[in-house]
C-alpha positions as CSV (number, residue, x, y, z in Angstrom):
1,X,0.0,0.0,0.0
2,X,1.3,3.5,-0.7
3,X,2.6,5.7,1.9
4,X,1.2,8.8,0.2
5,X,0.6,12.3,2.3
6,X,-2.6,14.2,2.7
7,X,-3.7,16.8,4.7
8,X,-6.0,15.7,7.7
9,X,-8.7,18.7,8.4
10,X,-7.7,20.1,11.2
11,X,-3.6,20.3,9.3
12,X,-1.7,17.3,10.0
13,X,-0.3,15.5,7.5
14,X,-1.5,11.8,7.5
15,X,-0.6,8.6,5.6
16,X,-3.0,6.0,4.3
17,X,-2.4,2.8,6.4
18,X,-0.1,0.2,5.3
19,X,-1.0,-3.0,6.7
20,X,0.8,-6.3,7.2
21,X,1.0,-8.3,3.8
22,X,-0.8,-11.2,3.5
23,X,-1.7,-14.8,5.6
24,X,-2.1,-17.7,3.3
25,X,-5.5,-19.5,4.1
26,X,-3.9,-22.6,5.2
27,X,-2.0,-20.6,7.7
28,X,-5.2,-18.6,8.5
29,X,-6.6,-21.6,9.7
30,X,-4.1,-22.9,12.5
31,X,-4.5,-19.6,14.7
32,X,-6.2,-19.0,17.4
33,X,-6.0,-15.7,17.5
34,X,-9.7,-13.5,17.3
35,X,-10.0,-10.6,14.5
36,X,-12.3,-8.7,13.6
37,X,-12.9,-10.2,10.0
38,X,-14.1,-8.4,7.0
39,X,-14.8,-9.0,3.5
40,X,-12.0,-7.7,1.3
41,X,-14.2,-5.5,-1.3
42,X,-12.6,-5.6,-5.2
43,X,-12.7,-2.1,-5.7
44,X,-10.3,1.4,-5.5
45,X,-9.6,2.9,-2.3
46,X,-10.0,6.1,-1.2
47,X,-10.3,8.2,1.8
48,X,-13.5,10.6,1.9
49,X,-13.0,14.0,3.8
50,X,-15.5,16.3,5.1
51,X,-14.8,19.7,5.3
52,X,-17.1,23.0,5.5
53,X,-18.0,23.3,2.4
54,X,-17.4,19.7,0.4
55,X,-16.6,16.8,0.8
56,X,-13.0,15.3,-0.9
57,X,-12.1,11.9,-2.3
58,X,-8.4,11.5,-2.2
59,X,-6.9,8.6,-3.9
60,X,-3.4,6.5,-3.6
61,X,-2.3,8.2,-6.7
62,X,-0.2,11.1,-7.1
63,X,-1.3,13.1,-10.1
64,X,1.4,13.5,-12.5
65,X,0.4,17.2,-13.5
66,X,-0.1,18.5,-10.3
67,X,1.9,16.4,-7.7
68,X,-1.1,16.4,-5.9
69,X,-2.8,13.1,-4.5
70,X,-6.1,12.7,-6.7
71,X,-9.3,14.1,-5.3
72,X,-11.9,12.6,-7.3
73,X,-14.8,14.0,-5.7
74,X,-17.1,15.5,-9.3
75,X,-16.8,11.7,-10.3
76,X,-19.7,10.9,-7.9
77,X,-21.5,14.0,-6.5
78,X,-24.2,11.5,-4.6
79,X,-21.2,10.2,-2.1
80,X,-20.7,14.0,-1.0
81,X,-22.1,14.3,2.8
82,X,-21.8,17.3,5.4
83,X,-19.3,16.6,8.3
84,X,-16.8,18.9,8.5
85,X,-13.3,17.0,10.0
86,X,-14.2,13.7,8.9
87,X,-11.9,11.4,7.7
88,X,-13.0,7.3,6.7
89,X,-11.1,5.1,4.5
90,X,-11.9,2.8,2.5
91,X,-13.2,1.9,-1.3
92,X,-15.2,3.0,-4.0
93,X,-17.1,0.0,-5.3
94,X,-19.4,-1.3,-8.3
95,X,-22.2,-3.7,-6.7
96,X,-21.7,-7.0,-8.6
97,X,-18.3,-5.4,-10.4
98,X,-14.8,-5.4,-9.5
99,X,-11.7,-3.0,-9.6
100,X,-12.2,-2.8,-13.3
101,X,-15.4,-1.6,-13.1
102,X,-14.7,0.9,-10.5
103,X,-12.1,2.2,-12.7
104,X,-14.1,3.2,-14.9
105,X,-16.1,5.4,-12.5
106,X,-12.6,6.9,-11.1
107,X,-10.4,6.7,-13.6
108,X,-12.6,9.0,-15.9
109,X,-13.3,12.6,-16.3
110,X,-16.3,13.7,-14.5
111,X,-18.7,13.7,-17.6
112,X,-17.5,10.0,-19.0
113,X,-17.8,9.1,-15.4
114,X,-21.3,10.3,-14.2
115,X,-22.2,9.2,-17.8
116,X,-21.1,5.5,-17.0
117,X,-23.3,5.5,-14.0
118,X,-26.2,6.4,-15.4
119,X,-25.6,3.6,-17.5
120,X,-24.1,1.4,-15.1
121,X,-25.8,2.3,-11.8
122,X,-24.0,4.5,-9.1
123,X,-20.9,3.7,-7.4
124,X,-20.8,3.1,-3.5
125,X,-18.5,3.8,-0.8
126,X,-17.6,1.1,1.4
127,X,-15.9,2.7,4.8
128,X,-13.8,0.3,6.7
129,X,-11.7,2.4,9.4
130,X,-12.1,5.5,10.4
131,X,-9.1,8.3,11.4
132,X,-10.3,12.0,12.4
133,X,-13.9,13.3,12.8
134,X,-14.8,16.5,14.3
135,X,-11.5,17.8,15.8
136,X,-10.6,14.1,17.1
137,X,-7.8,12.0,16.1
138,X,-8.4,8.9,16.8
139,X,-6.1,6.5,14.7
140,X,-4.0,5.9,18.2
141,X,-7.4,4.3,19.2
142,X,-7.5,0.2,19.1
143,X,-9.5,-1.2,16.2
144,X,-12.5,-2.4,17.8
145,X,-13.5,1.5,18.9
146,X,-12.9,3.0,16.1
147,X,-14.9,0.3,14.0
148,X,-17.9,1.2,16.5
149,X,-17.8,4.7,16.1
150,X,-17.4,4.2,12.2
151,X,-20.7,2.6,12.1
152,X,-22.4,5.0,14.3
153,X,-21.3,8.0,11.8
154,X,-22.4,6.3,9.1
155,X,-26.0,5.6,10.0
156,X,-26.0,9.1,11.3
157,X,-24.8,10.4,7.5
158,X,-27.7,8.6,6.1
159,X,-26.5,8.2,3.1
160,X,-27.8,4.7,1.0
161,X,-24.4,5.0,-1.0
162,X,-21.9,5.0,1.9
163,X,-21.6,1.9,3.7
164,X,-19.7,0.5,6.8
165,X,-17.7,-2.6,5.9
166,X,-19.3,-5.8,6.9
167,X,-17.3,-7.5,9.9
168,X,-17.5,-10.4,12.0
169,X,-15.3,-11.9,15.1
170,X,-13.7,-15.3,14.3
171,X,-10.9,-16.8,15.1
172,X,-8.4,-17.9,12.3
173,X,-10.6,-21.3,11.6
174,X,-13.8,-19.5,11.3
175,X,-12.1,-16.7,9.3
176,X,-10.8,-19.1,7.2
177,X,-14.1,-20.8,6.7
178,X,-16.0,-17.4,6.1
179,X,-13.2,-16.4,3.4
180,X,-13.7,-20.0,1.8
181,X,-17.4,-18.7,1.6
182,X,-16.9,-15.3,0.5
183,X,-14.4,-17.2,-2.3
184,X,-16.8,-19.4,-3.6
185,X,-19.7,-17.0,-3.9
186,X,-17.2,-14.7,-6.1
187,X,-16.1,-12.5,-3.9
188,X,-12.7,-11.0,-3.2
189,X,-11.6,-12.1,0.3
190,X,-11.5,-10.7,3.3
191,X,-9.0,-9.4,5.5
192,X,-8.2,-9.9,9.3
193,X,-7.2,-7.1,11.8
194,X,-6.0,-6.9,15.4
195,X,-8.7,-5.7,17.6
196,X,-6.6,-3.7,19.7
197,X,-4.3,-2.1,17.3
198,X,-3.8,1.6,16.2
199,X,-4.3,2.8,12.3
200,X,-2.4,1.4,10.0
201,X,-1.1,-1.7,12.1
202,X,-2.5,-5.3,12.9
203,X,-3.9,-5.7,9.2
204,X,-3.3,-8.8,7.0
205,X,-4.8,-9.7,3.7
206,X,-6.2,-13.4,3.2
207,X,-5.1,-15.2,-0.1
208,X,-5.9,-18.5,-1.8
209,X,-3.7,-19.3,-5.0
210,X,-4.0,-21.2,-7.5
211,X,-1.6,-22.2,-10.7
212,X,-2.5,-22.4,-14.2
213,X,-0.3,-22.6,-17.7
214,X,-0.4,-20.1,-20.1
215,X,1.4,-18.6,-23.4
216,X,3.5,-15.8,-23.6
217,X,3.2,-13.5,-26.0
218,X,4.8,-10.1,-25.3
219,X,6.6,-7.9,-22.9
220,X,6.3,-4.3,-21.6
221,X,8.9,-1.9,-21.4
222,X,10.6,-1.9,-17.8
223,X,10.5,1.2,-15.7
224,X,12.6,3.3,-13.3
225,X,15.4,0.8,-12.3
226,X,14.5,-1.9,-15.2
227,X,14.6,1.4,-18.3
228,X,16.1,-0.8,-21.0
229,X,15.0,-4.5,-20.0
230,X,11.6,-5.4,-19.9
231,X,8.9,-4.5,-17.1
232,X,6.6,-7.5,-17.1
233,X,6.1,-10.9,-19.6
234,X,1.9,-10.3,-21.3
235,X,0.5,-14.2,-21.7
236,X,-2.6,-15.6,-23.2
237,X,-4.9,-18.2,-23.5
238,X,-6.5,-19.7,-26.5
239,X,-10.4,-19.0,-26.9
240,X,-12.3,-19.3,-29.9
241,X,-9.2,-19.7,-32.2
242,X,-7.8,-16.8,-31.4
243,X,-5.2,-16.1,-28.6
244,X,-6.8,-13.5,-25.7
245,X,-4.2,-11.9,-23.4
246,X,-5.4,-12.8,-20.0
247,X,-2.7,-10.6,-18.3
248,X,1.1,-10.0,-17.4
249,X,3.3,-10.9,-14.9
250,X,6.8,-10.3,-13.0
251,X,8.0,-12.9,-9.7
252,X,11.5,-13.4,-11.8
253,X,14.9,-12.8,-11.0
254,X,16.8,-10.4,-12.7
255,X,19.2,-13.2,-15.0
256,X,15.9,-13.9,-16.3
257,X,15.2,-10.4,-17.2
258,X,18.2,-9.9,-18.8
259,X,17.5,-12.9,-21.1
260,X,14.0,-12.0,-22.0
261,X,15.4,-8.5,-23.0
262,X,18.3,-10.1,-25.3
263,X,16.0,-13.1,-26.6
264,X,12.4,-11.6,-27.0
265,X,11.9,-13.6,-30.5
266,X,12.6,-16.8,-29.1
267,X,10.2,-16.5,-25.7
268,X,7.2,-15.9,-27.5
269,X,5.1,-18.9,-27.7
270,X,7.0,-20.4,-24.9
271,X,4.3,-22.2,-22.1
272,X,5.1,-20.5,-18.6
273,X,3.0,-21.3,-15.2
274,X,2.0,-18.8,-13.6
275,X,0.2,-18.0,-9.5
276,X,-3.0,-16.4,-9.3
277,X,-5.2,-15.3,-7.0
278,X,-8.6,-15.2,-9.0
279,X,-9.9,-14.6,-12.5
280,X,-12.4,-11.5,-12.7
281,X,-15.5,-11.1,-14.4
282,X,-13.4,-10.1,-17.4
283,X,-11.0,-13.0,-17.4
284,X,-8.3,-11.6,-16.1
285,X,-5.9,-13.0,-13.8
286,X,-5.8,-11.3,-10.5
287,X,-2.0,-11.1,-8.9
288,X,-0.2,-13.3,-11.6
289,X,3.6,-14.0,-10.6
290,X,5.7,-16.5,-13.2
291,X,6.6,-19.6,-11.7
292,X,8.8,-21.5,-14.1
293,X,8.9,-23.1,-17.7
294,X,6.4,-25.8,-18.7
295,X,6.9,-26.1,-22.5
296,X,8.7,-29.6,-21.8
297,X,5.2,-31.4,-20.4
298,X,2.6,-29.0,-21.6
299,X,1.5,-28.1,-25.2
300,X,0.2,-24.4,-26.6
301,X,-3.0,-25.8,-27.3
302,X,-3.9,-27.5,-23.6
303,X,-3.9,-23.3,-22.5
304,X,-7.3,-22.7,-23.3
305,X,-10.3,-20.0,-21.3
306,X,-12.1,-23.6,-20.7
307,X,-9.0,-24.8,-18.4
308,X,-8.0,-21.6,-17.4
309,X,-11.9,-21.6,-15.7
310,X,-11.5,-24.6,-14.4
311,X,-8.5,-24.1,-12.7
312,X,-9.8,-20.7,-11.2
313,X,-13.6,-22.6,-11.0
């Protein structure tokens, strides 16, 4: 998560919390530790702020024009609310979409985005912690009390469009059981936090993967330290007689990335596995990271959107 700086209300500079990584399920379920558990929601995040006279959606992103984090409040209008020094985080979700779909709500300019609504029904926002409101600070507070005053603020907003995350106390077994749930009825995930620790601690994303073979069939150009090599490998599956890229992927060393650069030609085609953690609604895999080579005990053809949904199924 970034550790991008906004300005809080009442003039302090905040960051958006980082969190802890990630707990593999199987893991999830040995621990007997009690979290408060909620679903993971496949959207963007942002933090809504109240001041006098609006109300400001700042995203992760730093806008390359202004240096400024993004405030993407004239995207949705209907999420605006009237509570001066309030500060929630949390994420800007499509009912029955996923980040994709949110994108195209936030990414957009206003008019392509309140045009896609209309369209496409409006967006929601999801709160799941809560930082300042009024002049109180209370991210030093443990979890549990500022998740009760969250939900108090936002049945007192009244607002159908902004909701308080859905969370339940489990231990790691029951989480573990509710995220196989969550899972299987397409959901995201959830995640896990510490009842008793402050913003921005005690916070662990739960993850299931899953591996599936794929083609590759291109490269993008590498970035800051990588200018020159290539960034990431693009792979694809075979549908319909035609080859759709299903998405692209890092989780190699850098011997590896030298040779891709050097020997682009003879890569392409190659079969490669590759570690997911879901395929959207678009068929796109979620969190792909190469594995290794298969093209010694797997074929071009056996890559197909048939397997690759019933490996993700």
């Amino acid at each position: 998560m970034s550790d991008s700086l906004i300005h809080s209300p009442s003039g302090k500079n905040f960051k958006f919390g980082k969190g802890n990584g990630a707990v593999d399920y199987e893991a999830l379920r040995m621990l007997k530790n009690t979290f408060e558990v909620q679903e993971k929601y496949d959207g963007a995040r942002f933090m809504l702020i109240g001041e006098i006279d609006t109300t400001k959606f700042r995203s992760r992103v730093v806008s390359k024009k202004t240096g400024e984090l993004g405030n993407k409040s004239a995207n949705f209008p209907h999420l605006r609310v009237k509570f001066p020094g309030l500060v929630m985080d949390g994420e800007i979700v499509v009912p029955g979409g996923d980040s994709s779909d949110a994108m195209s709500a936030v990414g957009a300019l206003p008019e392509q985005a309140l045009s896609w609504q209309r369209e496409n029904g409006k967006v929601y926002y999801v709160a799941f912690d809560l930082l300042f409101f009024g002049t109180k600070d209370v991210r030093h507070k443990p979890y549990h009390s500022r998740r009760r005053l969250l939900k108090e603020i936002v049945a007192q907003l009244g607002n159908k469009y902004i909701l308080s995350a859905r969370t339940w106390n489990h231990d790691g077994r029951d989480a573990a059981r509710l995220f196989k749930r969550i899972v299987k009825g397409g959901g995201e995930g959830v995640m896990i936090k510490d009842p008793s620790a402050a913003y921005g601690k005690g916070v662990w994303k739960v993850k299931s993967f899953r591996d599936t073979c794929v083609i590759i069939t291109g490269f993008t150009e590498g970035e800051k330290k990588y200018v020159g090599q290539i960034g990431a490998v693009k792979f694809s599956v075979w549908s319909n007689n035609k080859l759709i890229e299903i998405g692209q992927c890092s989780g190699f060393d850098d011997e590896l990335r030298k040779d891709f650069t050097k020997n682009q030609k003879r890569f392409i085609g190659k079969v490669m596995e590759v570690r997911g953690n879901k395929l959207t609604s678009h068929c796109r895999l979620r969190h792909p990271r190469f594995q290794r080579f298969r093209d010694h005990d797997y074929a071009p053809e056996q890559c197909t959107m048939k397997k690759l949904k019933q490996d993700f199924g």
